[in-house]
Backbone as a chain_set.jsonl record, in Angstrom:
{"seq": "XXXXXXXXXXXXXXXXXXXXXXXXXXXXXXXXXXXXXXX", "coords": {"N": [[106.1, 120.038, 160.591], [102.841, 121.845, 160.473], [99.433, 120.981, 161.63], [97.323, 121.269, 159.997], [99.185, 121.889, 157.268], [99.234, 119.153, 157.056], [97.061, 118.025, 156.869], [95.837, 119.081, 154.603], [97.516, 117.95, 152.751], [96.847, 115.188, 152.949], [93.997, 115.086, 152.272], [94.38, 116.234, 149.369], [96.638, 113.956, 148.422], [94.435, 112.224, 148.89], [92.144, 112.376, 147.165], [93.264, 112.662, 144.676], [93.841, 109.424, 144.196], [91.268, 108.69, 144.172], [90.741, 110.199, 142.077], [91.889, 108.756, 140.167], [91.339, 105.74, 140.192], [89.024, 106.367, 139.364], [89.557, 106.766, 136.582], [90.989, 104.019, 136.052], [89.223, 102.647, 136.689], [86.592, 103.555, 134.832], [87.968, 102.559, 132.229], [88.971, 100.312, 132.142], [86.387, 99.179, 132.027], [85.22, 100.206, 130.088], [86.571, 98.43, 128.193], [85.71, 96.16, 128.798], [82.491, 96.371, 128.033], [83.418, 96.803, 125.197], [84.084, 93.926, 124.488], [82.346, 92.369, 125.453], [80.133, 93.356, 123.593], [81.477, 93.119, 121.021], [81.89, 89.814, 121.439]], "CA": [[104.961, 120.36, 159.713], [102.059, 122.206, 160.784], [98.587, 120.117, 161.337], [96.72, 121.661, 158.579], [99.653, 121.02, 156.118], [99.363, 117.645, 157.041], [95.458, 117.679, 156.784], [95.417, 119.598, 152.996], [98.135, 117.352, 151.554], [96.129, 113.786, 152.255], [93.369, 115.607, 151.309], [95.259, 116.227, 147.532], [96.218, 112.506, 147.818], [93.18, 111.075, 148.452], [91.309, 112.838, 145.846], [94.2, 112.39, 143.123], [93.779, 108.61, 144.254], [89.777, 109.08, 143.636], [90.465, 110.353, 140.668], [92.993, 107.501, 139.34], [90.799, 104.766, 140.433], [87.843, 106.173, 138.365], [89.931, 106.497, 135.284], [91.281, 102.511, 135.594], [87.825, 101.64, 136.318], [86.118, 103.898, 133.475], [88.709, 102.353, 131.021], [88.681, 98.489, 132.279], [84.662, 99.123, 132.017], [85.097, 100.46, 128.338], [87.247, 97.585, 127.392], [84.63, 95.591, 129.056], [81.989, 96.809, 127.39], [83.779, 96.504, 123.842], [84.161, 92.69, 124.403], [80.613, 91.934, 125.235], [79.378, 93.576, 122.141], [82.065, 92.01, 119.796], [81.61, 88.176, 121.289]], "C": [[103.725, 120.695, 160.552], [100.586, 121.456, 160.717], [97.82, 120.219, 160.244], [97.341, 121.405, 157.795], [99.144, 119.719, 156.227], [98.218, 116.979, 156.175], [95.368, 117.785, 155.458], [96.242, 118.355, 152.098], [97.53, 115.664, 151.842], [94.939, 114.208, 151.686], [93.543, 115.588, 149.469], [95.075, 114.84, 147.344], [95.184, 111.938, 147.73], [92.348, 111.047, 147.345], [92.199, 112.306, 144.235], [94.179, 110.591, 143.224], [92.22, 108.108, 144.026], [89.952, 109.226, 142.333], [91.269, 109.398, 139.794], [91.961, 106.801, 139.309], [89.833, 104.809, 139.497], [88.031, 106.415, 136.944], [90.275, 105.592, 134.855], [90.044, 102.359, 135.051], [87.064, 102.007, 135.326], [86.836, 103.475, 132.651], [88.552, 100.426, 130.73], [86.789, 98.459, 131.853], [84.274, 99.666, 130.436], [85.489, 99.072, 127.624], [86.357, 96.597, 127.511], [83.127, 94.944, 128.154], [82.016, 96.836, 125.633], [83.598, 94.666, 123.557], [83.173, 92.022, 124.691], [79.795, 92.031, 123.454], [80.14, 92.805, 121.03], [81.909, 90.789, 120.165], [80.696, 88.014, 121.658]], "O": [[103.465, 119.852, 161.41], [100.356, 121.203, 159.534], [97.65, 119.232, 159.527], [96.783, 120.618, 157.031], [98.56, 119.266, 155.242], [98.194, 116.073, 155.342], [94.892, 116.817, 154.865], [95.803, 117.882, 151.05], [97.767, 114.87, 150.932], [94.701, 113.761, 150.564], [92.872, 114.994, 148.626], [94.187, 114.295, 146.688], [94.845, 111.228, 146.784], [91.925, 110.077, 146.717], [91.817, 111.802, 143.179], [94.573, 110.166, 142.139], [92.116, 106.942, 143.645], [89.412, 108.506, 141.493], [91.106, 109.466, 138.576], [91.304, 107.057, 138.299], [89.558, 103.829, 138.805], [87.109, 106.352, 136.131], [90.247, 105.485, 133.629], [89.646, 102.123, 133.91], [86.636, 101.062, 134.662], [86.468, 104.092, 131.651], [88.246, 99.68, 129.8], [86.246, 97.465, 131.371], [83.213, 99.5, 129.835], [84.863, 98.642, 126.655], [86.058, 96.012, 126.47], [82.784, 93.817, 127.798], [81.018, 96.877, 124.914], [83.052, 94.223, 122.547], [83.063, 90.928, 124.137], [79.259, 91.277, 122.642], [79.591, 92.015, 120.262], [81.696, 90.15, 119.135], [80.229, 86.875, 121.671]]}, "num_chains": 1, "name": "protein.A"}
């Protein structure tokens, strides 16, 4: 594998792992957020 493949595809992962993380945490932080206001 060529160094640049190497370079572009953690690139991809890291970002697609960026972007996971801030859809748990925007969702745990909704649910959050719901259970304050109801108790």
């Amino acid at each position: 594998m060529k160094p640049w493949v190497a370079y572009a595809l953690q690139i991809i992962v890291h970002q697609n792992l960026i972007e996971r993380t801030e859809v748990i945490y925007l969702s745990c932080y909704d649910r959050l957020s719901h259970h304050t206001k109801n108790g």
